[in-house]
C-alpha positions as CSV (number, residue, x, y, z in Angstrom):
1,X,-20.7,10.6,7.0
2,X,-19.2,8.9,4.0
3,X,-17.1,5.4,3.5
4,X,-14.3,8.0,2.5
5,X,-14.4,9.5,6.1
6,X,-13.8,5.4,7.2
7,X,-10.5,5.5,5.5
8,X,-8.9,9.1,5.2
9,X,-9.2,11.5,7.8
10,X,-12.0,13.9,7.4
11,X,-12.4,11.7,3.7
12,X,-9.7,13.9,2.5
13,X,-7.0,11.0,0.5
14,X,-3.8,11.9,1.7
15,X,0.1,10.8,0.3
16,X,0.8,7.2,-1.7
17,X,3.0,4.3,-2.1
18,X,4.3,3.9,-5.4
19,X,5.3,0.4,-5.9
20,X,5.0,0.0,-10.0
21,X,7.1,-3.3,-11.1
22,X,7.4,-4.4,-7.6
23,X,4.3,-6.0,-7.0
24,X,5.3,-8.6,-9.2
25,X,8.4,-9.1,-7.6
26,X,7.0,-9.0,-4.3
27,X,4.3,-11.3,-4.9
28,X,1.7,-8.5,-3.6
29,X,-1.1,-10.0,-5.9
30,X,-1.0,-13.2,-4.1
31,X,-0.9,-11.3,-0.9
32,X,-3.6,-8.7,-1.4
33,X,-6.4,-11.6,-2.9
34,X,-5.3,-13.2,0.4
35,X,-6.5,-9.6,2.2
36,X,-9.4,-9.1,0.6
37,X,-10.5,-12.5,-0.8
38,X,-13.6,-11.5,-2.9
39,X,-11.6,-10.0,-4.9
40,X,-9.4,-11.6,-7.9
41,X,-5.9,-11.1,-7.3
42,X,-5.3,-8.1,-9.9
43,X,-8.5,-6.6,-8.4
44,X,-7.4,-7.2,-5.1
45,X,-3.6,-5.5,-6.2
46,X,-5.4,-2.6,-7.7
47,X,-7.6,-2.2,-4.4
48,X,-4.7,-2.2,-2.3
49,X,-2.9,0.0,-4.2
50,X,-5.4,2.8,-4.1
51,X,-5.2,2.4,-0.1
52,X,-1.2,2.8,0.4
53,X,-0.3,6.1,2.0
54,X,2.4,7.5,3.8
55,X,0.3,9.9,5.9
56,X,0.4,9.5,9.6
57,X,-2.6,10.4,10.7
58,X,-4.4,7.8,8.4
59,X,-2.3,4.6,9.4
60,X,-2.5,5.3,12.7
61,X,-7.0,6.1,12.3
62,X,-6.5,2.2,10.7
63,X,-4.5,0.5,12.8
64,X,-6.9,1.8,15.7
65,X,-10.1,0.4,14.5
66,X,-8.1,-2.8,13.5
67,X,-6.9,-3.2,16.9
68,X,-10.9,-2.4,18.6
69,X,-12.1,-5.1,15.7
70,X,-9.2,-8.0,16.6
71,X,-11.1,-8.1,20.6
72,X,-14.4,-8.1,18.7
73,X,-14.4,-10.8,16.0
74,X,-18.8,-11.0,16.4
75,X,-18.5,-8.0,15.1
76,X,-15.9,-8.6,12.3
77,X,-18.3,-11.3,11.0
78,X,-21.3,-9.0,11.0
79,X,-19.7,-6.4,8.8
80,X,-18.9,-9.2,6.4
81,X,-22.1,-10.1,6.1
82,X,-22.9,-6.3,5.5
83,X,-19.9,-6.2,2.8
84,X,-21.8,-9.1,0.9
85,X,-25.1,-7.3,1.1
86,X,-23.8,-4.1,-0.3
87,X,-23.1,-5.9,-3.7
88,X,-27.1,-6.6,-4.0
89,X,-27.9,-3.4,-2.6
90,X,-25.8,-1.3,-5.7
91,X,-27.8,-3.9,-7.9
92,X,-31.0,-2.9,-6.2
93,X,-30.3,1.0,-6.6
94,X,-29.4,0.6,-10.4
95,X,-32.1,-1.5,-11.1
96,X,-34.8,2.0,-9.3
97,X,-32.9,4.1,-11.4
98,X,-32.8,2.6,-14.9
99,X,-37.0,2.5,-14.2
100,X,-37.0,5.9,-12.7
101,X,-39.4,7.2,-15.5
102,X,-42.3,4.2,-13.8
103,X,-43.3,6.9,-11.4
104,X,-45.1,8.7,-14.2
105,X,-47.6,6.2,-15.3
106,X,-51.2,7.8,-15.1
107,X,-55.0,5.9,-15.4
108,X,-54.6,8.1,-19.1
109,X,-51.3,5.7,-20.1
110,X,-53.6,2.5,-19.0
111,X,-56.5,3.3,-21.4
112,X,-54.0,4.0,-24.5
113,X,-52.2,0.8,-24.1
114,X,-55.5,-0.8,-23.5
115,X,-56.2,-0.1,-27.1
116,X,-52.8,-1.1,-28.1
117,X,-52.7,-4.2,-27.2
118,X,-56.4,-5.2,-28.2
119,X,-55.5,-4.3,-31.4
120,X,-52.7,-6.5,-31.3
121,X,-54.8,-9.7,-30.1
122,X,-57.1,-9.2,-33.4
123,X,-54.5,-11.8,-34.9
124,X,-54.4,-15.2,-34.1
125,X,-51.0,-16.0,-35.1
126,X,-47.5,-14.3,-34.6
127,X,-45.8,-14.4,-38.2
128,X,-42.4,-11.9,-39.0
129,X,-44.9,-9.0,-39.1
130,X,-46.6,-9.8,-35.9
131,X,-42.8,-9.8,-34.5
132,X,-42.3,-7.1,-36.0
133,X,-45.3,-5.1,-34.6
134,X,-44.4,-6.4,-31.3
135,X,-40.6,-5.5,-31.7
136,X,-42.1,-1.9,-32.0
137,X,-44.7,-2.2,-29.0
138,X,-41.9,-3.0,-27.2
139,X,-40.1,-0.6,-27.6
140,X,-42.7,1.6,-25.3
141,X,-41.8,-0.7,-22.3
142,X,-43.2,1.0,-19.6
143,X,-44.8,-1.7,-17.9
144,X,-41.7,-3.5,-17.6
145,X,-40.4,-0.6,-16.0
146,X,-43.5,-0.8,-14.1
147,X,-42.6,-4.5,-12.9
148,X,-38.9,-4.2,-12.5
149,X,-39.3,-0.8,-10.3
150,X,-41.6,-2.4,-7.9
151,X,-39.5,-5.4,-7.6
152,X,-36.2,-3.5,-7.5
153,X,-37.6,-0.5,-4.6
154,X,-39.1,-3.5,-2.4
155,X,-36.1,-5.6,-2.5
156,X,-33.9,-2.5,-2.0
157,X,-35.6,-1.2,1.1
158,X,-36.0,-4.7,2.5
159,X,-32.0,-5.2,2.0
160,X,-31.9,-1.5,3.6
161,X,-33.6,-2.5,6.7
162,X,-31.7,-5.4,7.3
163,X,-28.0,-3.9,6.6
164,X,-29.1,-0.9,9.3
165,X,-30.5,-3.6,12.0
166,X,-27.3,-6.2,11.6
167,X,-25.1,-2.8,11.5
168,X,-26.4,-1.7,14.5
169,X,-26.6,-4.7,16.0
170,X,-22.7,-5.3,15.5
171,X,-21.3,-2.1,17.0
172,X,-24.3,-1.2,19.7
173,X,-23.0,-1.5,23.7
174,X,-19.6,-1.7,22.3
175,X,-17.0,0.5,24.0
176,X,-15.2,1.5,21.3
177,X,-13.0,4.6,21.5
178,X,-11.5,4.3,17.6
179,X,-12.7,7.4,15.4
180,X,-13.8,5.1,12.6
181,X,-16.2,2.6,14.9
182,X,-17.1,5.6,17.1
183,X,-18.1,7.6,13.8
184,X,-19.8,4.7,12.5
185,X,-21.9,3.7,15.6
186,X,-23.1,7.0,15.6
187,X,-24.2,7.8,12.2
188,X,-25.9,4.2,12.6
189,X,-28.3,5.3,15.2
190,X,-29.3,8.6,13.6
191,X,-30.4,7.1,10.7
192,X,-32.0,4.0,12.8
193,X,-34.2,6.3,14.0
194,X,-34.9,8.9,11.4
195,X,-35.6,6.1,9.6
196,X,-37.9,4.5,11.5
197,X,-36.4,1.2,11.1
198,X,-38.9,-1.3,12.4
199,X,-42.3,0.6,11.2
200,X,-40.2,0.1,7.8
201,X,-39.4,-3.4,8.5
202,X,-43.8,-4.2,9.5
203,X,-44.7,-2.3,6.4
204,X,-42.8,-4.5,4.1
205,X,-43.8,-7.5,5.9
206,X,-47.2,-6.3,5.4
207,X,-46.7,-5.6,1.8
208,X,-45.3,-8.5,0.9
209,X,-49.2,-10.3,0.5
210,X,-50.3,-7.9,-1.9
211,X,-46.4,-8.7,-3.8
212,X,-46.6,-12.9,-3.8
213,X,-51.0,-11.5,-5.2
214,X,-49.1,-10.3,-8.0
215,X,-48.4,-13.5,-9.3
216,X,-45.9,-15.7,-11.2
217,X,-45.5,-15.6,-14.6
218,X,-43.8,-18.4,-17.2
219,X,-42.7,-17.0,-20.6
220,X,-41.4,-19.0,-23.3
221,X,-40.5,-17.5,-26.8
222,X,-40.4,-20.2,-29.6
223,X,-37.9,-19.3,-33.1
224,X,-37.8,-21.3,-36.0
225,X,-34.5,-22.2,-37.6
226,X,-34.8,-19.2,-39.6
227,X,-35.3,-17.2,-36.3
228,X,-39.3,-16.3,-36.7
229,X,-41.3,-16.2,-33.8
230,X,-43.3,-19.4,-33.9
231,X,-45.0,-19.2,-30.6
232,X,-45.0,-17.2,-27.5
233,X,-46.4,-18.3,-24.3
234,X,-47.7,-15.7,-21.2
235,X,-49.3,-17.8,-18.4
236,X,-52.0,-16.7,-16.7
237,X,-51.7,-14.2,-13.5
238,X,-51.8,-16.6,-10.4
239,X,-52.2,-15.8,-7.2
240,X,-49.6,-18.3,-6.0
241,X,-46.4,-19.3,-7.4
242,X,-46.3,-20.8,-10.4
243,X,-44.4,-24.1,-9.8
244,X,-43.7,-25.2,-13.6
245,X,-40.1,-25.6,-14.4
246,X,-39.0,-23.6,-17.4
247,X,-35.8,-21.5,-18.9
248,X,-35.4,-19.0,-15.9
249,X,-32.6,-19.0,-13.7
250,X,-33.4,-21.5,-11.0
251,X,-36.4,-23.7,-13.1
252,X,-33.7,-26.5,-12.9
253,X,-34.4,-26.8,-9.1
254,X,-38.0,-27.3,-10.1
255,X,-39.2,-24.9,-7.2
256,X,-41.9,-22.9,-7.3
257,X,-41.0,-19.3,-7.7
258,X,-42.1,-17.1,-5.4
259,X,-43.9,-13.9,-7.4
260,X,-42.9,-12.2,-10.6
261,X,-39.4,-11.4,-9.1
262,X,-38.4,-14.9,-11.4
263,X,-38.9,-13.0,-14.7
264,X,-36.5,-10.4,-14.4
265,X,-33.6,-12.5,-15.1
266,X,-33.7,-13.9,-18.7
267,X,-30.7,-16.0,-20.2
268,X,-31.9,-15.8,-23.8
269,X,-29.5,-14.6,-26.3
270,X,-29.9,-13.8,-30.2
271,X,-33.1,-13.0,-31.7
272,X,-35.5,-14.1,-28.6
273,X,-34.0,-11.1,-26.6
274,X,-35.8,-8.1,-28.6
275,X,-39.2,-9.7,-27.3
276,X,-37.8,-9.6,-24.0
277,X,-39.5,-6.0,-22.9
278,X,-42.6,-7.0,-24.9
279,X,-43.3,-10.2,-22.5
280,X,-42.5,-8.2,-19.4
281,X,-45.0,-4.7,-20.4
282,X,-47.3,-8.1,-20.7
283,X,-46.6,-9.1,-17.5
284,X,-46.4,-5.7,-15.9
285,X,-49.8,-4.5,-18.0
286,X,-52.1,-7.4,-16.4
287,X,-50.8,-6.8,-12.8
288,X,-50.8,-3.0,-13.2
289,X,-53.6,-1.6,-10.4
290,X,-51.2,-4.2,-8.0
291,X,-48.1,-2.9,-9.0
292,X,-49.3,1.0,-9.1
293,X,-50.4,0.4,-5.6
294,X,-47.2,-1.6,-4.5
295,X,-45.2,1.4,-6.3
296,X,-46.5,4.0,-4.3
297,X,-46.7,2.2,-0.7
298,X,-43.0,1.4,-1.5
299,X,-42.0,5.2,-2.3
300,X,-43.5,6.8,0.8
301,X,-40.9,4.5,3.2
302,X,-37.9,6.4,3.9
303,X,-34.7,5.3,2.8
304,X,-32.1,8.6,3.6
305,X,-28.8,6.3,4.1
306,X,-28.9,4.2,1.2
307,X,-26.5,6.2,-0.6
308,X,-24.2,6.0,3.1
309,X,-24.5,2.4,3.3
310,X,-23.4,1.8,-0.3
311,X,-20.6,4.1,-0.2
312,X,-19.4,2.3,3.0
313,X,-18.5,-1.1,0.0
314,X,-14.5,0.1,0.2
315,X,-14.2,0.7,3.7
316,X,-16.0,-2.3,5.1
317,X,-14.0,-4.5,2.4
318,X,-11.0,-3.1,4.1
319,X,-11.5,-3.2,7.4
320,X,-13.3,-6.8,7.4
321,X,-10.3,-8.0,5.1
322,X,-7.0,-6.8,7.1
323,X,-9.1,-7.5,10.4
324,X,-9.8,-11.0,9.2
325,X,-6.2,-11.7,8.1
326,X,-4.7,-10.9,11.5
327,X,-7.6,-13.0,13.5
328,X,-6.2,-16.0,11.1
329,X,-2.5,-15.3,11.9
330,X,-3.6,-15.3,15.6
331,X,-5.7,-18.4,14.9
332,X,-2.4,-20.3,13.9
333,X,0.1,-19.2,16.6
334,X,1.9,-16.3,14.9
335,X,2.4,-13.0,16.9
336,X,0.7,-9.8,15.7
337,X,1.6,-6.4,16.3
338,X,1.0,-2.6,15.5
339,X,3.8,-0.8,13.6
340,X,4.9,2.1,14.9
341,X,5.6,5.1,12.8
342,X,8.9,6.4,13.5
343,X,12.0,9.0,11.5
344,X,15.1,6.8,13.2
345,X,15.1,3.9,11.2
346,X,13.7,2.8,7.4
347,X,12.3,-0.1,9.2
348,X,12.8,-2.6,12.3
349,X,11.2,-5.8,12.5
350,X,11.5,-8.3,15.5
351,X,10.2,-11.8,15.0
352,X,8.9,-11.2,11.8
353,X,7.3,-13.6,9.7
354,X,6.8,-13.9,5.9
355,X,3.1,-12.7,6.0
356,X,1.4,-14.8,2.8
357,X,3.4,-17.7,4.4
358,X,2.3,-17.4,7.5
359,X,-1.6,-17.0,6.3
360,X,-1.2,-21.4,5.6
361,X,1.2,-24.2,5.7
362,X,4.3,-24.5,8.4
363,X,4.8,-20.9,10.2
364,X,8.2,-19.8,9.5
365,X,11.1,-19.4,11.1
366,X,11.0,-15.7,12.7
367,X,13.5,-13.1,12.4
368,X,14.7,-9.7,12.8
369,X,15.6,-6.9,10.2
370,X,16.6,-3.1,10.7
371,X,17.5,-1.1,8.3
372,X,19.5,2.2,9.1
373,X,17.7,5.6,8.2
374,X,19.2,6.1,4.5
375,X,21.7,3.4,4.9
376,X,22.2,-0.5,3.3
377,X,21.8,-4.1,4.4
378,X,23.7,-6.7,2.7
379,X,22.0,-10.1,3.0
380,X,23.9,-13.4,2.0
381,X,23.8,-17.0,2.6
382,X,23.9,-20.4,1.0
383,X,21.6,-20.8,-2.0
384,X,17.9,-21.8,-1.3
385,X,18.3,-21.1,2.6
386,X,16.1,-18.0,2.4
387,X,17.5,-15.0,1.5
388,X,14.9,-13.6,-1.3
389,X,12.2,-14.8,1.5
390,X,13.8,-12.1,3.6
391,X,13.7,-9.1,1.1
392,X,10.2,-10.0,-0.3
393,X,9.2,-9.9,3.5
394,X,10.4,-6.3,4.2
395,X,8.4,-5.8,1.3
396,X,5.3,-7.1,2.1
397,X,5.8,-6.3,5.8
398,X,5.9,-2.1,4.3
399,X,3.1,-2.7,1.9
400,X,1.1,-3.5,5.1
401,X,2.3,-1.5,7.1
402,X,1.3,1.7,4.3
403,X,-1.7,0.2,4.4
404,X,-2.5,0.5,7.9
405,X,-2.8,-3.3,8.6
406,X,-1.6,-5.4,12.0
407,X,2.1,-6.9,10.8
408,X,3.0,-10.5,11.6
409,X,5.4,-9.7,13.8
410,X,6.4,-9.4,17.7
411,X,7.1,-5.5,17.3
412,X,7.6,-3.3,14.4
413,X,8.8,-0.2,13.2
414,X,8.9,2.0,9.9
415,X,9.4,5.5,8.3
416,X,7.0,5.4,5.5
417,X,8.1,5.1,2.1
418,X,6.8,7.0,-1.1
419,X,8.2,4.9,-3.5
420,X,9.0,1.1,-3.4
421,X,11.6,0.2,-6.1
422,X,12.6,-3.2,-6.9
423,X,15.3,-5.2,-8.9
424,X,15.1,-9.0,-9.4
425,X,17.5,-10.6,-11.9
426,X,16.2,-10.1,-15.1
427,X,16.5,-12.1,-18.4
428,X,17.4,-11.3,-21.8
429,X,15.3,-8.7,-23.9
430,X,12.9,-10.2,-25.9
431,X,14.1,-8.0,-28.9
432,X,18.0,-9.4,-28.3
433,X,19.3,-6.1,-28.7
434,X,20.3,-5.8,-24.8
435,X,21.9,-8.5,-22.4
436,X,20.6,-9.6,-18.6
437,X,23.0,-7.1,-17.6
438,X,22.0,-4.2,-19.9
439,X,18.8,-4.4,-19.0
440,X,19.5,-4.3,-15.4
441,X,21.4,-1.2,-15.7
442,X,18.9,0.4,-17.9
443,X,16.3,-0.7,-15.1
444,X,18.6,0.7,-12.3
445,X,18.7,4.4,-14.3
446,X,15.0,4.7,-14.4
447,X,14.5,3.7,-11.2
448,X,16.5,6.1,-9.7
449,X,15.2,8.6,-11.5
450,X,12.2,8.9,-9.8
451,X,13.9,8.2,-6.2
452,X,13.9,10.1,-3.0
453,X,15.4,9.8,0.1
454,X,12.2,8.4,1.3
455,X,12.0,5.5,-1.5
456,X,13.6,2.1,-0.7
457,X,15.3,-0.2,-3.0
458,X,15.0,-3.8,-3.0
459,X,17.8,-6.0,-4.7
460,X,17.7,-9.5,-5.5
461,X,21.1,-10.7,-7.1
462,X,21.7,-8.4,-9.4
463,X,24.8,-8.0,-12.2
464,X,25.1,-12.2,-11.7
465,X,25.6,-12.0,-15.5
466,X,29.0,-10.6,-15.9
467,X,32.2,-11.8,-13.6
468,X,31.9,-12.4,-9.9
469,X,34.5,-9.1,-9.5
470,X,33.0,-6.8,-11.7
471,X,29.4,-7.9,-10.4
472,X,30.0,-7.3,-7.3
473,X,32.2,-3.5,-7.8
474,X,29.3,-2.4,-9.7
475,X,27.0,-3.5,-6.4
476,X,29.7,-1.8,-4.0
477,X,29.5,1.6,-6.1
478,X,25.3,1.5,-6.5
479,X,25.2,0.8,-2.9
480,X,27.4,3.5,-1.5
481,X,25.9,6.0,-4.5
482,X,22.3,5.4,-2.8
483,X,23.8,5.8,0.8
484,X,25.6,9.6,-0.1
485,X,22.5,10.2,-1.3
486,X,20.1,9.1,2.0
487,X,18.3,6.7,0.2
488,X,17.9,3.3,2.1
489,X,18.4,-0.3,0.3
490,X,19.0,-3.9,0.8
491,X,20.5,-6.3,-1.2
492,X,20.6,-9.9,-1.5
493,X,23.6,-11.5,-3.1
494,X,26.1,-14.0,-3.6
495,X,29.1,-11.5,-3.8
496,X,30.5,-11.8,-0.3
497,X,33.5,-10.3,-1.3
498,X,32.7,-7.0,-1.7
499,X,31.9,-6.4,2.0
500,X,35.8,-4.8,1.7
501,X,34.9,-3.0,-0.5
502,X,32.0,-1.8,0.8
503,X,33.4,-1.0,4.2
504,X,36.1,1.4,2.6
505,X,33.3,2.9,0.8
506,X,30.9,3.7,3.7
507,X,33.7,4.8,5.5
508,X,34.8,7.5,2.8
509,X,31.3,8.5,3.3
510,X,31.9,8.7,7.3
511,X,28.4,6.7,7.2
512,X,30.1,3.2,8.8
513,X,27.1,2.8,11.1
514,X,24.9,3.0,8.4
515,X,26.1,-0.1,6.6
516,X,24.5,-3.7,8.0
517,X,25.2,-7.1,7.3
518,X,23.2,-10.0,8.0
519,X,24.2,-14.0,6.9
520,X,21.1,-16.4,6.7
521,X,22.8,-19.4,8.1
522,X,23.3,-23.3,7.2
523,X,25.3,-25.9,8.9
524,X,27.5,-28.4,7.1
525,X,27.4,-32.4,8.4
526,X,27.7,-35.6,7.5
527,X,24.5,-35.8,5.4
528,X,25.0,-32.7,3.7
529,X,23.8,-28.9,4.4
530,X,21.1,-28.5,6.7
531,X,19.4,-24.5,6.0
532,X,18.2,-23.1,10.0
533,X,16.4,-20.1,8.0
534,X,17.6,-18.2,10.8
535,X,19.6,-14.6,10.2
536,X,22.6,-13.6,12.3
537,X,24.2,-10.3,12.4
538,X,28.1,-10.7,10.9
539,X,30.2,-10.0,7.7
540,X,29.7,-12.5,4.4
541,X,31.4,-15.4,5.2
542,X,33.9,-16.7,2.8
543,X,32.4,-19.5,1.7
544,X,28.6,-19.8,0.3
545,X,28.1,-23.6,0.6
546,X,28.2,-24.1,-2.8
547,X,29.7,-27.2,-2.9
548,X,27.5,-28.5,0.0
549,X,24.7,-27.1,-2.2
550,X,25.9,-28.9,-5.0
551,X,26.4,-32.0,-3.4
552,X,23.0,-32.4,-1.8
553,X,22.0,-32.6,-5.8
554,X,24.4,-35.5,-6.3
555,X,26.5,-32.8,-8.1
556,X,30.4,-33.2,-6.8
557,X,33.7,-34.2,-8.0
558,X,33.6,-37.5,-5.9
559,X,30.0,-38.0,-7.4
560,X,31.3,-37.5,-10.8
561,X,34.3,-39.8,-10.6
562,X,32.9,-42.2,-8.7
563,X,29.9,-42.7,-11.6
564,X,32.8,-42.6,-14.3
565,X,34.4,-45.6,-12.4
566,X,31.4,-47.7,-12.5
567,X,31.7,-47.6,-16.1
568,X,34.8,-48.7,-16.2
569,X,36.5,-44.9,-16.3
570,X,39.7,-44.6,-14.3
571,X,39.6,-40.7,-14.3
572,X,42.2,-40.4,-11.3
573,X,45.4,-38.9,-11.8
574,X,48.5,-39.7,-9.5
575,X,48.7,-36.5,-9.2
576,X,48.2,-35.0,-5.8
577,X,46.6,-31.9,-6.8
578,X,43.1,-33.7,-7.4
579,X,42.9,-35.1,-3.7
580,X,43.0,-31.0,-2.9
581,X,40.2,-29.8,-5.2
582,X,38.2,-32.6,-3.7
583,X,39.2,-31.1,-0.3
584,X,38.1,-27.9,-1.7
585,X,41.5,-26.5,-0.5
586,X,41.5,-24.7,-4.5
């Protein structure tokens, strides 16, 4: 078994959800650090992306584990701790690797560096040459390999013993059924026991006397202004800690550090680094008959699934992540479900919420969305009452769905996609050579020509830049183009007149039941507009609030002449026309 098997069936990766430009748009940074919150948000993008499939079989192998993990949330927490643990144990493995070439020091290599290093002592004082002769004994630094392959195997196995006991811990007497706990369980308890987990576990502890015999070690290296070595300082081998507080990471606590494992972390930088393996083949020369004898103790203990448990980082990132997202949505009220796959509809939410608003702050208000199999939903509504909330949510509510996660939702729904394509007004060029609109349209042509009928576009107010009519003809004829051609979209705008339009154009089509319509609705009152959030099912209605809108800014013709006439500004007409725009009757 293999962290790949955890996530792709048979560890085979299987199918993809392109989403390019429309993570921006979407806001699936924001969402993904959210998911997987050890991760900064372009990491945590670029993680998630790697994971988006449309392949059946390996949403539905997700959501099962998911699902088994939600009524276990002990065991959630355990595999979080074993994500954390897998960071130190890839340090751990690098660090017996880069030292590899320790194993072949010999009694022989003892007596020549013996030598060495007497010959070295004959001077009292460490000038530019005496840095320069230790510069080049340095350079044969096989005693700090010595030291830092000790350290690094011990820690290693003692990490390995623990991740195995916690990770058996966490799914043993479970009745789990999914394939990727079932798989997991199992290859767990094989290697518990090849491995001989607790004799491991008493060997280390009884290792660990000789280790702390080692001793601790302080090392200071002195530079003059013009960067000679003026003095270099190698304490005594103790048999205890050496409490003294000094340059290495954690001397500003002031406690004592426990063995030599304080020396392999040195912050120096410039020319005191060079002497760096000198100080440690020091340090590694004077405890070498401990350290041989640590070094081969250490090798003998088995250690067959360290290469598993480290190639379980991905999986376990994922599983722990999505699994902890959906406990927190539980944890505050909102309804989660599992998505079903299905070919009879692009998607169908009910009681959906906007899932990075729903992970803190207010819950939102929850509502439905279908969209037809390779048809078009039109979304309109007064400004700032929620409509580019709604599109960015069938956005995010796919992205999680591809990845196999729970949805915020009371049921769900959705043929996966293999392309996610996005529009969101754009600005002018940078250059000036094309306008908002140009570059929408240039946008539009490379978008679609990479679509399929299995893509989805996404449209938030588009062709706002020209006139209301042209605007919205141009949105009629993209609309009905994608719909002849089976490819799904949704489009949020202010155009409500073009549901005509677009009516007489579905209908040429004979797809009329593949066109939708949903209005995000407001109420009007005394005190202004008041935005429910809430969608309803009907044509655009022929007003968008604007003037409510406006008004609720202090921005209206009654506002305007009123302020003129407290500085003195008669600006009403006798004429009756002006009591009728304020009516809005024109």
């Amino acid at each position: 078994m293999n962290g790949n098997e955890l996530l792709w069936p048979r560890g085979e990766k299987r199918g993809s959800l392109e989403i390019s430009q429309a993570g921006d748009d979407l806001e699936l940074g924001r969402l993904s650090a959210l998911l997987f919150p050890c991760l900064r948000e372009a990491e945590a993008l670029s993680f998630a992306s790697s994971l988006l499939t449309d392949d059946g079989e390996t949403l539905r192998m997700r959501q099962e584990a998911l699902l088994e993990l939600l009524e276990h949330p002990e065991t959630v927490q355990a595999l979080e701790k074993l994500l954390a643990l897998t960071e130190e144990l890839d340090t751990c493995g690098r660090g017996v690797r880069e030292n590899i070439s320790a194993l072949r020091l010999s009694r022989l290599d003892a007596a020549v560096d013996g030598l060495k290093k007497t010959m070295l002592r004959l001077g009292k004082d460490v000038s530019r040459q005496g840095a320069e002769l230790l510069e080049e004994a340095g350079a044969d630094n096989r005693y700090a390999q010595l030291l830092r392959l000790t350290h690094f195997r011990r820690r290693l196995l003692k990490l390995y013993t623990e991740m195995l006991s916690l990770l058996r811990e966490s799914v043993r007497g479970k009745d789990f059924r999914s394939e990727v706990l079932v798989s997991l369980g199992a290859w767990t308890e094989e290697v518990f026991e090849k491995d001989r987990i607790p004799d491991t576990a008493s060997a280390l502890e009884r290792l660990d006397a000789e280790w702390k015999g080692v001793g601790a070690f302080a090392i200071d290296v002195c530079l003059d202004s013009r960067r000679n070595i003026t003095g270099l300082e190698l304490y005594e081998v103790r048999e205890e800690p050496y409490a003294k507080p000094g340059m290495l990471e954690g001397a500003l606590s002031g406690e004592a550090r426990d063995g030599i494992t304080s020396l392999l972390a040195f912050p120096q930088v410039g020319a005191g680094v060079v002497f760096q393996e000198y100080l440690l083949s020091e340090a590694g020369y004077e405890a070498r008959d401990k350290l041989t004898r640590l070094r081969d103790a250490l090798t003998k203990l088995p250690l067959s699934g360290g290469e598993t448990l480290l190639s379980l980082r991905e999986a376990l990132r994922f599983y722990t992540g999505a699994a902890a997202f959906a406990l927190k949505l539980r944890s505050r009220g909102a309804s989660v479900c599992t998505p079903q796959l299905t070919e009879d509809v692009t998607f169908e939410f009910r009681g959906a919420l906007l899932p990075e608003q729903s992970y803190s702050g207010e819950l939102p208000v929850p509502n439905d969305l279908r969209l037809p199999l390779g048809g078009s939903l039109l979304l309109t509504g007064p400004n700032s009452s929620g409509k580019t909330c709604c599109l960015i949510m069938a956005g995010q509510l796919l992205f999680l769905g591809q990845l196999g996660c729970l949805l915020p939702a009371q049921e769900g729904r959705f043929s996966p996609r293999d392309r996610l394509l996005t529009l969101f007004a754009a600005g002018e060029s940078e250059t000036g050579e094309d306008s908002r609109m140009g570059m929408e349209i240039r946008r539009i042509r490379q978008l679609r020509e990479g679509m399929t009928p299995r893509s989805l576009f996404l449209f938030n107010e588009p062709m706002t830049s020209t006139s209301a009519q042209e605007g919205g003809s141009i949105c009629a004829r993209l609309l009905s183009d994608l719909a002849e051609q089976e490819v799904p979209a949704m489009l949020v705008t202010h155009f409500n007149h073009i549901w005509g339009e677009l009516t007489e154009r579905f209908r040429a089509l004979g797809k009329t039941e593949k066109l939708r319509s949903l209005v995000m609705t407001a109420e009007e009152g005394p005190e202004g507009i008041r935005y429910l959030y809430r969608l309803k099912e009907a044509p655009p209605p022929p007003s968008s609030h604007a003037r409510a809108v406006a008004a609720k800014q202090g921005v209206s013709l009654e506002a305007l002449l009123t302020a003129l006439g407290s500085r003195g500004l008669d600006m009403r007409p006798e004429d009756a026309g002006w009591d009728r725009v304020r009516r809005g009757a024109v």
